[in-house]
N, C-alpha and C positions, 0 to 999 in steps of 0.2 A: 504494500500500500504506500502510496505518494503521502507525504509529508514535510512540514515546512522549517526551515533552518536559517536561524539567522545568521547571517554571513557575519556579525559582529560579536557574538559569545563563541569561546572557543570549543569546535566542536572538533571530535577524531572524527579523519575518515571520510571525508563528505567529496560526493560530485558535484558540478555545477556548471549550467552554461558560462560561458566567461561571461558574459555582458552583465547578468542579472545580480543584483543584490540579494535580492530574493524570490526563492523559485521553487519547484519540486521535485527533489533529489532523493533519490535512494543511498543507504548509509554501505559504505564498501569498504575495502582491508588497502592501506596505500601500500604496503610490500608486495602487493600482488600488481600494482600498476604495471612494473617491466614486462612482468613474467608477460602478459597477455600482448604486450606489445611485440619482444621475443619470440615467444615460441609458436602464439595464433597466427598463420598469417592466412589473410583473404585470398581467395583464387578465383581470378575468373576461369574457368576450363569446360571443356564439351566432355560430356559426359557418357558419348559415344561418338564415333567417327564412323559411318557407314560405307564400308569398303566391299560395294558389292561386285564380286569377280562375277561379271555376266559369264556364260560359259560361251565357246564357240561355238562356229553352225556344225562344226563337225563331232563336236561333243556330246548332242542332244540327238534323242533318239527319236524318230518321227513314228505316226504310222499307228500309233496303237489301238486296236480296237476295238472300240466299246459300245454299246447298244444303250440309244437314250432313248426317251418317251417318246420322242417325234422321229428316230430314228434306227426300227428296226432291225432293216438290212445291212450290216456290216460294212459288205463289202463293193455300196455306191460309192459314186464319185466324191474324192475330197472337194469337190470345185463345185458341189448342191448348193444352189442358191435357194432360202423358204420362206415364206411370207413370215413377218412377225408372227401374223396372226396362231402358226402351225408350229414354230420355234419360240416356244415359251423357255425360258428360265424361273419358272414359280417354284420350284424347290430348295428348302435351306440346302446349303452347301454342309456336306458331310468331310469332314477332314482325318481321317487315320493315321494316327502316330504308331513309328515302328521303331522303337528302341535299338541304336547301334549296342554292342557290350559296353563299350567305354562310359556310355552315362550311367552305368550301373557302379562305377569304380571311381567318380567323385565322395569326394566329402560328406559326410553321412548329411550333413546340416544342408549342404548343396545340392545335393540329388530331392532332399524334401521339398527342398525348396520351386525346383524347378519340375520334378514331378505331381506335384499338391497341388501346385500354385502356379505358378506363371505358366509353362505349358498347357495347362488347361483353360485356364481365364484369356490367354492367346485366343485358341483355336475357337472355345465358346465365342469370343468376340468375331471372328470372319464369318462363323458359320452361322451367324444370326444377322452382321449385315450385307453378305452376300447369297445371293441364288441364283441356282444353276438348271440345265435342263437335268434332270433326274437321270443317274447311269443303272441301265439294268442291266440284271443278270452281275458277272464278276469281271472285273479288271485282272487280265494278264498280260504284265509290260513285256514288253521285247525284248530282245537278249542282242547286246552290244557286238558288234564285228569287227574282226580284223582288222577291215580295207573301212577309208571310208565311202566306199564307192557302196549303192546296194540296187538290187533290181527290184521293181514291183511289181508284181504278178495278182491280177483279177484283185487288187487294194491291199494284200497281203505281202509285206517287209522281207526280203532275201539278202543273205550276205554272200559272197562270193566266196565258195567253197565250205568256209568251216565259221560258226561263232567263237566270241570267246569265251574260255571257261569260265569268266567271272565276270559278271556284272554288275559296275560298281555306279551306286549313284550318290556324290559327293565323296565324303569320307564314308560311305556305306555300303560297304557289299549287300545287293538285291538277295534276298533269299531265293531258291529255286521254287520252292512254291509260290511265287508270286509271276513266273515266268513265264510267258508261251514257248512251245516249242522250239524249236532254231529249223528256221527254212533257207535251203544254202540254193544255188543256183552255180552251173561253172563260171569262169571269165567275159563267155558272149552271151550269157545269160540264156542257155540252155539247162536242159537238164536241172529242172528248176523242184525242189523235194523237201520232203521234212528230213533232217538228220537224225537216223533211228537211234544213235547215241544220248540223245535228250527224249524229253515228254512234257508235257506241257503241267505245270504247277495245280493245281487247286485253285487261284488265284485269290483276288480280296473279293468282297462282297461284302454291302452295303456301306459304300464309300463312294466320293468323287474325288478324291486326291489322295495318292498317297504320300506322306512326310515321313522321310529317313530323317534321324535324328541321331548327330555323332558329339561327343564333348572331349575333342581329342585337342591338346594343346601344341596345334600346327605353326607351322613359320608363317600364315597368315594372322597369326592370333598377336605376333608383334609387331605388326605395321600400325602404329597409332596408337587409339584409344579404343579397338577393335574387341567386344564386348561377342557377339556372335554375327556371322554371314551365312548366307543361305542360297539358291537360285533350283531354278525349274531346270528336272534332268531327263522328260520325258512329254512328247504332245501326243495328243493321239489326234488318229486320223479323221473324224467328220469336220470339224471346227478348228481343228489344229490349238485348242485350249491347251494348256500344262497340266499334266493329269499323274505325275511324278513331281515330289522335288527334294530337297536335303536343306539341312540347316546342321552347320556345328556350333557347338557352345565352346568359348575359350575358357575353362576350368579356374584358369589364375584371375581371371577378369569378371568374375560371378560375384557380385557382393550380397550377404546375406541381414546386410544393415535395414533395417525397416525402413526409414527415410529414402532408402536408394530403392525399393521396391516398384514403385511407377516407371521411375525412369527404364529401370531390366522387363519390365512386361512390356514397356512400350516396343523396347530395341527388340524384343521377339515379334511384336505383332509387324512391325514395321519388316522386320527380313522374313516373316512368312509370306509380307504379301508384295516381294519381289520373288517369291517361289511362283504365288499365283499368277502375277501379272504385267505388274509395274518395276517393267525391265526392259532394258535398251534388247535386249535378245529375244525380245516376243513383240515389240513395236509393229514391225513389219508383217506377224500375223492377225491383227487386229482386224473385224470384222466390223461392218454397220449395221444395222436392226435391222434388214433383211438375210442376213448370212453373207454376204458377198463379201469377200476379200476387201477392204480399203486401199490394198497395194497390187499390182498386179503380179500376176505369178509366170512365172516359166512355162511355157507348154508342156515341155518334157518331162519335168520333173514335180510341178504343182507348186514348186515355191519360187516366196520371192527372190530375186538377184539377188549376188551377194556380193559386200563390199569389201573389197579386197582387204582395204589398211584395218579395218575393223576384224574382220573377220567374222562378220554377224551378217544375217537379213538385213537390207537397206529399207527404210519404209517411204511411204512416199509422201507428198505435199500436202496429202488429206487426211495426214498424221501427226506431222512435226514439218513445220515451215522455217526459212532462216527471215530476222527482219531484221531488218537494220536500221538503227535510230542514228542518226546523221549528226546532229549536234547534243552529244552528250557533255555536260558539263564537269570540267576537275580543274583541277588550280590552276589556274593563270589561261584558261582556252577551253577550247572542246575537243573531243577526238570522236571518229569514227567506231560504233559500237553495234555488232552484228550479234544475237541471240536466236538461239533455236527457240521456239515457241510450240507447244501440245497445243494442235487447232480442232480436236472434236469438238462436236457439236454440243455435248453437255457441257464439257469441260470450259468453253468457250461462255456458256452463257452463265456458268457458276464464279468465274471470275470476274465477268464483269459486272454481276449482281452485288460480290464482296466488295469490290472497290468502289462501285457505282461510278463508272466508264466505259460507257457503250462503245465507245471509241478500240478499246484493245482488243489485241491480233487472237490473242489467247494466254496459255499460263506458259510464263518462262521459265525453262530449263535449266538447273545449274552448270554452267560453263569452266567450274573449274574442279580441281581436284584429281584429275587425270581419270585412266579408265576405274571403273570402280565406282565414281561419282559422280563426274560431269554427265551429261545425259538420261540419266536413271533418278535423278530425285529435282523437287524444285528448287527454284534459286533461292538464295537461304535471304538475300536483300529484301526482296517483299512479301514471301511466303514464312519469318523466322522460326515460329513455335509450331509449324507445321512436320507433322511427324516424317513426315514423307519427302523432307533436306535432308541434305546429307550427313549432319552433326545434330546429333540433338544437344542444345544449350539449356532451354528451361522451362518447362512446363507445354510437352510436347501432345499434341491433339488431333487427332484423324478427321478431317474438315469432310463437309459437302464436296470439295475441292477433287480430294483424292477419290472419295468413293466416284464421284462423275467420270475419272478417267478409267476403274474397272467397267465401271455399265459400257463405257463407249470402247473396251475393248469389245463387245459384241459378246463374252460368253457369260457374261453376268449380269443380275440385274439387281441393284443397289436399293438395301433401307435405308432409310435416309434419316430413319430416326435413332438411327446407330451414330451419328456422325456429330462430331463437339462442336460447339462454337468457337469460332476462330476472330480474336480481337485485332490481332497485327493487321496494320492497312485499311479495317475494317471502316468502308467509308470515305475513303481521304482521295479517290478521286484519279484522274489520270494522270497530274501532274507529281504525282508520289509513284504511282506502280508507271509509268511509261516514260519517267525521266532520272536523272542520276540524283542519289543523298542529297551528293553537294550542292544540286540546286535546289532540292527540299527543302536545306537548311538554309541558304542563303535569302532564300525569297519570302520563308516564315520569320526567320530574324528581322529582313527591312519591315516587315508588315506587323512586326510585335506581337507575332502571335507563337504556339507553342510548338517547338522544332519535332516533338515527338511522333513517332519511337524512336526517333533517331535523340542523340544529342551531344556534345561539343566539351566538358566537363573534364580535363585530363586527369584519370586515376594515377595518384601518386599519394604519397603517406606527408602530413596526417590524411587518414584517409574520407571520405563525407561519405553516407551511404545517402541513396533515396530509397523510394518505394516503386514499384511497378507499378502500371496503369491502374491493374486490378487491386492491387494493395493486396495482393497475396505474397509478397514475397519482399525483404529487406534485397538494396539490390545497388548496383556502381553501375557508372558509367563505362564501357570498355575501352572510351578511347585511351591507348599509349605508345608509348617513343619504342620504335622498334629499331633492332639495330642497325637498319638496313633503311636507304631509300626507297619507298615501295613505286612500284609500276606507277607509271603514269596516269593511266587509267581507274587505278586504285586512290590518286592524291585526291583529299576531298575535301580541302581547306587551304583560301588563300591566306587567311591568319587566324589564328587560338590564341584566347585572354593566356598570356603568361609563358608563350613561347617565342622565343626568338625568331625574328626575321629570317626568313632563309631557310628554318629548317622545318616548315609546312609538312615539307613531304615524308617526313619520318613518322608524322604521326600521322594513326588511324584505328580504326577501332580490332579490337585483338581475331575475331572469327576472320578468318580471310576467305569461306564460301560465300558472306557477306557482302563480299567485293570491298570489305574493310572498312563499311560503314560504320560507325560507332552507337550502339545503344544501350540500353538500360538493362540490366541483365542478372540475373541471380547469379552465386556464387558460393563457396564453400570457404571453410577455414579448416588450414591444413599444420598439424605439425610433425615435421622431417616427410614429407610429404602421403603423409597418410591422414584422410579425410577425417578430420573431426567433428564438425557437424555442417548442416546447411542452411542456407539462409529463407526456408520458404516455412511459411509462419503455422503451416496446419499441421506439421506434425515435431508433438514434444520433441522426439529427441535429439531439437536442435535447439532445445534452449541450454542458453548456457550452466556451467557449473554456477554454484549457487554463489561461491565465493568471488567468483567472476562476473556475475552478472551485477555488472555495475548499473544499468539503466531499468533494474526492475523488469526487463522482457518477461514475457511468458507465450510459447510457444504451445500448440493443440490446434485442436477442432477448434471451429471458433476464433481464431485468432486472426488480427489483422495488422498490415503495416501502417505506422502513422511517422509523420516527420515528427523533429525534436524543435529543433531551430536551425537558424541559419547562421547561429555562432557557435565554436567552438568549446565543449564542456572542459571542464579541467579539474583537476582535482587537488583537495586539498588538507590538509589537516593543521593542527596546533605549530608547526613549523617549519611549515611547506607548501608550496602551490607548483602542481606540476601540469601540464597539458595534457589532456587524453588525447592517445594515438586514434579511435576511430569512433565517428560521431555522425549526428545527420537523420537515422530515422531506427527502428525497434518492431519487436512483433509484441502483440498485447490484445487481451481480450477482447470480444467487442459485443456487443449487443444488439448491433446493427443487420438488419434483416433484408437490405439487398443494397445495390453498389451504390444509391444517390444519397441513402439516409448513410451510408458511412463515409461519402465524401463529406455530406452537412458534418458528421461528428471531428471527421480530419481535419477540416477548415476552422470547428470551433480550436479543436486541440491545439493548433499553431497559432491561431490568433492569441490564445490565452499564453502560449508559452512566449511570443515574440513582444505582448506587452507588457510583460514585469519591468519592474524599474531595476 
């Protein structure tokens, strides 16, 4: 409880805004001042890094198949065009998990964790907001070849000569009962048979996907902040959907901290559903609500071209368009700026309903990160808390956005009442989503209005905290001095309060799939860099220790961020006054029952604290 001290009898121990005379402080231990200044220290950091290894066109196995409601006969043409009316998707999506050994041989605490809990609440969530045509009868995948050459005979898959004896999909050897037969063919594609060596599986039944699941700690699991990756290792043949795919868990990178629990269900649902769909390696098979191909295919073979440098399906203009914004603005001029833009037709009109800009092409693609990330997730600039960038930063949320690009891949059909609100950009029009930060900010600053999400603030110690929009989350600005002049393109200030002339282009905001915009951003405190708690207000176990909590916080349900002031607290005792290292805003109870009555209480709380004498 807040309580009042006069700065004139001597009191042990006390905080205090520097300005006030008299104010509302909580009583604290001054020996402990260092320590927190020492050994807490704040981080900004992404809290996954989504390194999604799309596979090749020669790695995925085509052809599987399977008998849906609207199509019985196997072995029609992959090229069936059908009326919506006939090609429904009305059935939840059924998802099958099939335990590699390795998840069995984690951490007793880690395996519960991810078998109880997160792997379930994953799959529960797709398969309730996506639906698919219904697969009858049983699913047997294909058995992987030799060559990647293969002949196809009356719609049935052949390898040339012999399969291999193991089929492996991710880190997961396929079981053989889950296999068809092995049909081989010679060199000219004669002599076309089943190899009486094999026999076909049992397969699955009652399923539309099936998910190998390995928790093996590969040399992918050390590229970054790489948590788990995943990808589609099998389409089958009416639709060319993904009807196989794999996901590894990286074992060392599992945390079983409750506070970090959203963040790890998120990074699952999110790499499931580049197994499902939303993957630069299935783009190119994308279908429109008729069934018809988006891309055209090869006569030959039934698929799209293939792009050489990529080594994937190319898709075409009615998929992914380049546009190029001609005067984009960065420091001291403009440069020329070319983005791949997702132009379905939902997709198309769910972005322009969130920005309210009839005006734009579509949703833009993130352009950096190299393979793994550019192309396969959105641009982290105006999509940020969008679970479906490439890094998740903070408080990550599966929008209207992302489920519009499963529907408009043609094999699903989206709830929609599965899908979060998404606050970033929300509203702010075309001059925000179709032009660069640094002109965001420069043309909100001449006009006095508020630069945000963006903001200009260089994180440096002592440090100030704010709150996020939502006031869920104690939170810093990201801009800071890197050690490196960044791209040109990336420069996003011709000057910041309190930085030297000249050296503009050092700073920018820490996320670089952001394009290095700088914004407002939750964060961790870390000591010898092991996470000690986080700064988002809803759950306890990021309030501080009790001897340390100098400002009274209280973290929970319930809880909300409020500022303090906009002077610097400090502290003090009977023969001492020292400056508190970090100040600015706190998590605290609230009473507040939706976001405008907690702004009224936030504006009363700083008015009250900024008027003491």
């Amino acid at each position: 409880m807040w309580h009042l001290i006069n700065e004139e009898r001597c009191y042990k121990n006390v905080i205090l805004p520097k300005k006030n005379k008299f104010s509302m402080v909580p009583t604290v231990y001054c020996k402990l001042h260092y320590i927190i200044g020492l050994l807490l220290l704040p981080m900004i950091t992404s809290a996954h890094n989504c390194q999604h290894f799309h596979p090749k066109a020669d790695e995925v196995v085509h052809g599987v198949r399977i008998e849906t409601a609207d199509s019985l006969h196997p072995q029609q043409s992959t090229h069936s065009i059908h009326k919506r009316s006939t090609v429904t998707a009305d059935q939840p999506l059924r998802i099958l998990l099939f335990y590699d050994e390795s998840v069995f041989r984690l951490d007793e605490d880690k395996f519960e964790l991810i078998n109880n809990t997160v792997l379930p609440e994953a799959v529960q969530f797709w398969e309730q907001a996506l639906m698919v045509r219904e697969t009858k009868g049983v699913i047997r995948l294909n058995r992987k070849c030799n060559s990647t050459q293969v002949f196809v005979k009356n719609g049935l898959t052949h390898c040339i000569d012999n399969c291999k004896k193991v089929t492996m999909c991710g880190e997961v050897e396929v079981p053989k009962e889950h296999l068809d037969v092995c049909r081989v063919c010679n060199a000219t594609g004669q002599n076309c048979r089943n190899d009486e060596s094999t026999q076909a599986g049992e397969g699955i039944e009652n399923a539309d996907f099936i998910f190998y699941v390995s928790a093996r700690q590969t040399e992918r699991c050390h590229k970054g902040l790489t948590v788990a990756y995943a990808a589609h290792c099998q389409q089958e043949a009416h639709l060319d959907r993904p009807i196989a795919g794999h996901a590894n868990l990286c074992p060392e990178s599992i945390s079983t901290k409750p506070q970090e629990l959203q963040t790890l269900l998120s990074t699952v649902k999110h790499e499931i559903l580049h197994a499902l769909g939303f993957s630069v390696s299935l783009y190119a098979f994308f279908r429109d609500d008729e069934g018809r191909p988006r891309t055209p295919r090869k006569p030959d073979t039934g698929k799209p071209y293939l792009n050489e440098k990529l080594q994937i399906h190319q898709w075409s203009n009615e998929t992914i368009r380049k546009v190029v914004r001609e005067n984009w603005a960065v420091r001291g001029g403009h440069v020329r700026k070319v983005v791949d833009m997702m132009v379905t037709p939902r997709v198309v009109a769910e972005v322009r309903n969130h920005f309210d800009c009839p005006l734009l092409e579509g949703a833009e693609l993130e352009d950096q990160g190299g393979e793994g990330t550019s192309l396969t997730h959105w641009e982290k600039r105006i999509l940020e808390n969008e679970a479906m960038t490439g890094t998740h930063t903070q408080s990550p949320v599966f929008s209207r956005i992302t489920l519009a690009l499963m529907e408009d891949s043609g094999w699903y059909r989206a709830n929609y009442s599965m899908a979060a609100p998404l606050s970033w950009g929300k509203g702010l029009g075309c001059n925000f989503v179709m032009r660069s930060c640094k002109e965001w900010i420069q043309a909100n600053n001449g006009r006095g209005r508020s630069i945000h999400p963006f903001c200009s603030k260089v994180k440096q110690d002592p440090l100030q905290t704010e709150c996020t929009d939502d006031r869920n989350s104690v939170a810093l600005c990201n801009l800071i001095r890197h050690d490196y002049e960044l791209p040109k393109k990336y420069q996003n200030f011709d000057s910041i309060n309190h930085v030297k002339s000249g050296e503009e282009g050092y700073y920018g905001g820490s996320v670089s799939l952001a394009d290095h915009c700088p914004y407002i951003q939750e964060f961790t405190w870390r000591s010898k860099n092991v996470i000690v708690r986080g700064s988002h207000c809803r759950f306890v176990e990021n309030n501080p220790k009790p001897e340390k909590n100098f400002a009274l916080e209280s973290y929970g349900i319930g809880s909300k961020c409020f500022d303090h002031s906009d002077f610097m607290w400090e502290e003090r005792s009977c023969h001492q006054t020292r400056e508190w290292q970090h100040w600015g805003s706190g998590c605290y109870k609230s009473n507040a029952v939706d976001t405008h009555q907690c702004e009224r209480l936030a504006a009363s709380w700083r008015d009250h604290m900024s008027a003491m004498p």
